[in-house]
C-alpha positions, 0 to 999 in steps of 0.5 A: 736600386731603391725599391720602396713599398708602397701600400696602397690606401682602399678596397680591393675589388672582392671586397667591393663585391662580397659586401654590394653582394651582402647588402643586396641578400640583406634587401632582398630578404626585406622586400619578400618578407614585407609584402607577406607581413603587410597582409598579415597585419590587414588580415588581424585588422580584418579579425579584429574589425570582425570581432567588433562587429560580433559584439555590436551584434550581441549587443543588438541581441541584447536590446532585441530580446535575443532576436538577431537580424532575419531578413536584409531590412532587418540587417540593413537596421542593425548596420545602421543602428549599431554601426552607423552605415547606410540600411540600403545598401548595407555599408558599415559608418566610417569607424568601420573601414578595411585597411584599405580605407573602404567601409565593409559591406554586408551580405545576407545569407550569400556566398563570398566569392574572390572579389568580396575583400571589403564585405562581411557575409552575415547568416542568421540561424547559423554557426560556424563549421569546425572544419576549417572550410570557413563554412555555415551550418543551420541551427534553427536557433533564433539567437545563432549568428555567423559572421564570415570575412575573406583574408588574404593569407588563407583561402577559406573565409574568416569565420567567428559566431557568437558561440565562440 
C-alpha cells in the first residue's frame, strides 16, 4: 500500500480564532479609548477659547482705564465690541464657536448648571478659588474678572482670572 502524505495548504480553526479574537481586543481598546480622547481634545478647545476670551478681556481693561464689565449692558458692550457677537443677548461672533460649532453665550454673575456647555459664566469683582471647586471668591477690586467654563472630563467649572 501506497500511503502518501498530503499536506494541506490553509489555517487551521484556532488560529482563525486566536487572530479574529486578537483584531477584536485590538477594536476594542480603539473604540473605549477614542470617546475619551475626543472630549479631552474639546476640553483644550474650551481652555483654549477661554483663554482667548481672557486676553480680549485684558485688552478691554486696557482701552477702559482698567474698568471691567459691571453690570449685563456693560458685558453685552465688551461681547460685542471685542468678540464681535451680539449685546442682547450676550452670544460670542462667529470666531468664537465650542467644538460642537455653537457660538458661547455669556452669563453674568449666575451659576452654570449641567445644561450650560456652550456658555461662559463671567464675575466681575472676583477671582478664582484654589481649591479646585471651580468656584468665585469677591475681591472688591474694580480690575478683578473670572471667567469659568464646564468640561466635560471634570466635574467642577474651568476656571481662569486675570491673576493667573
Amino acid at each position: 500500500m501506497n500511503t502518501a502524505n498530503k499536506k494541506q495548504n490553509g489555517f487551521t480553526i484556532i488560529e482563525v480564532v486566536l487572530v479574529l479574537a486578537i483584531a477584536g481586543l485590538i477594536f476594542l481598546m480603539v473604540f473605549v479609548a477614542l470617546p475619551s480622547l475626543q472630549r479631552g481634545q474639546r476640553d483644550t478647545q474650551r481652555k483654549n477659547d477661554i483663554s482667548r476670551v481672557q486676553v480680549q478681556m485684558t485688552n478691554y481693561l486696557t482701552s477702559t482705564r482698567g474698568s471691567v464689565p459691571d453690570d449685563r449692558d456693560s458685558l453685552g458692550g465688551f461681547v460685542e465690541g471685542y468678540l464681535k457677537g451680539t449685546s442682547s443677548n450676550l452670544t460670542a461672533g462667529d470666531e468664537y464657536k465650542d467644538p460642537n460649532g455653537n457660538n458661547y453665550v455669556f452669563k453674568f454673575g449666575t451659576p452654570l448648571n449641567e445644561q450650560d456647555k456652550n456658555t461662559i459664566g463671567y464675575y466681575n469683582k472676583s477671582a478664582c478659588k484654589t481649591d479646585g471647586t471651580g468656584d468665585v471668591d469677591s475681591t472688591d477690586a474694580n480690575r478683578d474678572f473670572a471667567l469659568l467654563i464646564k468640561l466635560e472630563n471634570q466635574t467642577a467649572p474651568y476656571c481662569i482670572d486675570n491673576k493667573s
